[in-house]
C-alpha positions in Angstrom: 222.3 36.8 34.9 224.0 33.7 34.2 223.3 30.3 36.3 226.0 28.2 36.7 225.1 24.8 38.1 227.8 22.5 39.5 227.6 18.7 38.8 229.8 16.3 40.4 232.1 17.1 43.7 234.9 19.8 42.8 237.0 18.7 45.5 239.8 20.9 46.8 238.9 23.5 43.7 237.2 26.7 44.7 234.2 27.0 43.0 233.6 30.7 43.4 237.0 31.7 41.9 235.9 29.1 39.2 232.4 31.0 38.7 234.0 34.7 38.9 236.7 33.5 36.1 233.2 32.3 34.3 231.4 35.4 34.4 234.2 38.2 33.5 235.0 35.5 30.2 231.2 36.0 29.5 231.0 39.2 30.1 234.4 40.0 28.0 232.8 38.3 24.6 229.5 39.7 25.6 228.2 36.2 26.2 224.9 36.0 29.0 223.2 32.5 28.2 221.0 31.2 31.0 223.0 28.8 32.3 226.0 27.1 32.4 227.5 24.0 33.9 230.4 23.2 35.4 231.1 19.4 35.4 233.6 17.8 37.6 235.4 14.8 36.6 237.7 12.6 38.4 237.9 9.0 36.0 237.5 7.8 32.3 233.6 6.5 34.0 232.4 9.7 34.7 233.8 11.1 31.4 231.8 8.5 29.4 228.7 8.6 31.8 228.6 13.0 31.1 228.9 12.1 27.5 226.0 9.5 27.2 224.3 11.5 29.2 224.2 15.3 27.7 225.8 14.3 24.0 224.6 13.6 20.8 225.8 9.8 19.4 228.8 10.1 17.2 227.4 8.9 13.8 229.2 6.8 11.7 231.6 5.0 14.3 231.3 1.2 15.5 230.8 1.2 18.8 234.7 0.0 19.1 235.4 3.1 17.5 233.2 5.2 19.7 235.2 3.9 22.7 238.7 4.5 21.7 237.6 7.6 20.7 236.3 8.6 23.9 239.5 7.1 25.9 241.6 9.4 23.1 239.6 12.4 24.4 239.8 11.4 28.3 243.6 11.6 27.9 244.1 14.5 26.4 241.4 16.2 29.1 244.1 17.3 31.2 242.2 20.9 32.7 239.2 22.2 31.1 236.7 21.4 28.3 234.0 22.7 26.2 231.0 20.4 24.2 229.9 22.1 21.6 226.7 23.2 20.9 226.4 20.7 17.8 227.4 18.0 20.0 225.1 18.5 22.7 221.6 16.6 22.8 218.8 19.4 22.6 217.9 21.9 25.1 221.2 20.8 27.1 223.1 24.3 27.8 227.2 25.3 27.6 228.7 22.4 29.4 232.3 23.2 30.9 233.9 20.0 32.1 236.8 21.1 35.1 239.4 17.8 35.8 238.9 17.5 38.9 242.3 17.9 40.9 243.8 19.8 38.2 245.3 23.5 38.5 243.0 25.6 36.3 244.0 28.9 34.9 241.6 31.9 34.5 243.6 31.3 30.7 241.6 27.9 30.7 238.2 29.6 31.1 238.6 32.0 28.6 239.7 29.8 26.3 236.1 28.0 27.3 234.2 30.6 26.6 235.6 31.7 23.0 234.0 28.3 22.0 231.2 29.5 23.2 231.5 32.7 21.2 232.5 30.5 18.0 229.0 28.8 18.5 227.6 32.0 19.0 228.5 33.3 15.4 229.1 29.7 13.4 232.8 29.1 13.6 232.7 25.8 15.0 230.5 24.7 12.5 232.5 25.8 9.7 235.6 24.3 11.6 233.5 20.8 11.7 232.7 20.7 8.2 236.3 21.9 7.0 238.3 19.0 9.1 235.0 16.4 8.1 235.9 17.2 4.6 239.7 15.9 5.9 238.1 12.4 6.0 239.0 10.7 2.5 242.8 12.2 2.9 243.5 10.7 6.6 241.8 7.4 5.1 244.4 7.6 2.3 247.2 8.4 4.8 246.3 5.0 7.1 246.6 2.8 4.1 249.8 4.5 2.8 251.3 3.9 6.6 250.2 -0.1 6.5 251.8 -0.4 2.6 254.9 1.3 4.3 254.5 -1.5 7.1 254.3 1.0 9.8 252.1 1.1 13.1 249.5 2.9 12.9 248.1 2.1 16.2 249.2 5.8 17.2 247.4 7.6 14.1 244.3 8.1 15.8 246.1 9.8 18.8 247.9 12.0 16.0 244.5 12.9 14.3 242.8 13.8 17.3 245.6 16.2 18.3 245.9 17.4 14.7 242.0 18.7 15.2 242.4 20.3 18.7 245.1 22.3 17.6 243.5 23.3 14.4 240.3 24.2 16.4 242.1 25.9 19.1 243.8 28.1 16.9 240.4 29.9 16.0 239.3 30.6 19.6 242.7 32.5 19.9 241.3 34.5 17.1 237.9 34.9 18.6 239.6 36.8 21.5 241.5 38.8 19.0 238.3 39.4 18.0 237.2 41.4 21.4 240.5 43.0 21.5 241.7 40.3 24.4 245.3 40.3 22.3 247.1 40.4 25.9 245.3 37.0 26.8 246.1 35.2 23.2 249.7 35.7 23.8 249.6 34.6 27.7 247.4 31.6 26.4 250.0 30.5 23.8 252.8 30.9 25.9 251.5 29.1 28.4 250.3 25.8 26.0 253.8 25.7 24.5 255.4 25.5 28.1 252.9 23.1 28.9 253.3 21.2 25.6 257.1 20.8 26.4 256.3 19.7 29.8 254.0 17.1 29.0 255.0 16.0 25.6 256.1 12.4 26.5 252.9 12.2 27.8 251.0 13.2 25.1 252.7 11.0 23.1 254.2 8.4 25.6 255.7 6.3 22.5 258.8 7.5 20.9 258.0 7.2 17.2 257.9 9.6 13.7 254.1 9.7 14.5 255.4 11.3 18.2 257.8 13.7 16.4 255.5 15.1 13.6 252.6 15.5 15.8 254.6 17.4 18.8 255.7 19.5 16.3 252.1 20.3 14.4 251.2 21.3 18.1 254.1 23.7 18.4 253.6 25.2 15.1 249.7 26.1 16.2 251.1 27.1 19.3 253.5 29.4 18.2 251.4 30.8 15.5 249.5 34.2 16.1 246.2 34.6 14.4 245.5 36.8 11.6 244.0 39.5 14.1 246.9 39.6 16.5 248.5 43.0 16.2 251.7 42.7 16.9 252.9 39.4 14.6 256.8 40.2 16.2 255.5 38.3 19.3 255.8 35.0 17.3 259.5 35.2 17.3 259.5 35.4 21.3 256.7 32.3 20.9 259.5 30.5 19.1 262.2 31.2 21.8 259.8 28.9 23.9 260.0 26.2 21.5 262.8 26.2 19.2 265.5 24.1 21.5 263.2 21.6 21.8 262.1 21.0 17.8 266.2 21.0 17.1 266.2 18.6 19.8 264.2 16.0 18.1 265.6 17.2 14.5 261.9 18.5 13.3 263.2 22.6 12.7 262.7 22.1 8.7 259.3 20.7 9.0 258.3 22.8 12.2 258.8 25.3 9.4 256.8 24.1 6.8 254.3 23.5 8.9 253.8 27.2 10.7 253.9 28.4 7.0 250.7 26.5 6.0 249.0 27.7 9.8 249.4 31.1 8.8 247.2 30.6 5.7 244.3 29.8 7.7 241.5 32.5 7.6 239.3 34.5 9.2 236.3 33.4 9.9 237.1 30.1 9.4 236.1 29.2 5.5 235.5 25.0 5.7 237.6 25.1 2.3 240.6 26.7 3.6 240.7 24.4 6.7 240.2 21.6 4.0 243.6 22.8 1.7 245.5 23.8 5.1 244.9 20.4 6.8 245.4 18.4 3.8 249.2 20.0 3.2 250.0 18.8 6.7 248.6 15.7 6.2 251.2 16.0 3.0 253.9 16.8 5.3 253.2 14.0 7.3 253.5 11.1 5.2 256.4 13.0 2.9 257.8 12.8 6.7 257.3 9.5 7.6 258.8 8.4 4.4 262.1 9.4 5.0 264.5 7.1 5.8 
């Protein structure tokens, strides 16, 4: 049986409906590690105190870098969380950080746990090495935006985004995976409501960066994976959505972009993450210049 250890004070969350959610998601992908923790955070200090504490360093980042990445992850922690098992130190179990406060979904632990499942049988791994080989394209992108005289101040934002959505679209297929279809389609409906919601603050600023990358995040959102039976569900996905891309005038790429998400594969091949993230990055800059 499963331990789950609590670290940090949940607060007004109950921690047994927490640990119940925990245990039918492990038993659903068959999952039965030794232990588990559940990490409660309130601030951006305790964030960066559980990271030095249970992560591996970041290589190849300044410690500058380092920091704004970690404020870039703090923001967009707004209910659950999973470390990977790459990116924890060794010997240091499944880590589940809860915002403390927050209004967490059984949805939200599931979700969790198909991480778990995608460390389980490589996925994330792949996922990694597919959006690492991304590196030379989104340096190519930055300089493009500073000969176009833009601010880039909000591209690493965008490119953090750009990789939770494209890594979040495999655990959807993980479920499909163990037949959890029912809970793929709940999940995405609920992260495109959400995603309307809270787009403004996601993306507080109102630029092209803002546009482009709310609508990458509805085009993974409203995308079923290759698994899902029943691929007429994306059109009542898209009622979610749709008003709100012709809102901000982004239906034509919205488009283009759901047409290179559906070429994704499963498993997850590292080269077709590579080709599918490097046509959005393609999209993005034939987007930004427009006039």
């Amino acid at each position: 049986m499963t331990k789950i250890k609590i670290i940090g004070k949940p607060g007004q969350q109950d921690v047994e409906i927490l640990k119940k959610w925990l245990e039918d998601s492990l038993r659903k992908f068959s999952l039965y590690p030794n232990r588990v923790y559940f990490i409660f955070i309130q601030n951006l200090q305790q964030f960066k105190q559980v990271l030095q504490r249970y992560e591996k360093p970041t290589p190849d980042l300044t410690p500058e870098e380092d920091s704004l990445l970690t404020e870039l992850e703090f923001e967009k922690f707004h209910y659950t969380a999973y470390i990977r098992e790459d990116h924890r130190k060794a010997k240091v179990p499944p880590i589940i950080l809860i915002r403390k406060g927050a209004k967490i979904s059984k949805y939200s632990l599931l979700d969790e746990v198909a991480h778990m499942a995608e460390d389980k049988h490589g996925w994330n791994k792949q996922k990694a090495k597919g959006f690492g080989l991304l590196k030379d394209r989104a340096v190519e992108f930055r300089e493009r935006c500073k000969k176009l005289q833009m601010d880039t101040s909000l591209l690493p934002s965008f490119f953090s985004w750009f990789r939770d959505q494209l890594f979040d679209f495999f655990s959807g297929e993980m479920m499909c995976q163990h037949n959890l279809n029912e809970e793929v389609f709940r999940d995405k409906e609920m992260g495109l409501n959400d995603l309307i919601g809270e787009a403004r603050i996601i993306f507080p600023l109102q630029t092209k960066f803002v546009d482009f990358g709310l609508t990458v995040g509805a085009a993974f959102w409203s995308t079923l994976p290759p698994s899902y039976p029943k691929k007429e569900n994306e059109s009542k996905l898209e009622e979610i959505v749709i008003g709100f891309i012709r809102q901000i005038s982004m239906e034509s790429y919205y488009r283009k972009i759901k047409s290179v998400v559906s070429q994704l594969k499963s498993p997850p091949e590292a080269t077709n993450i590579y080709k599918c993230g490097a046509q959005i990055i393609e999209l993005a800059q034939e987007f930004l210049e427009e006039k």
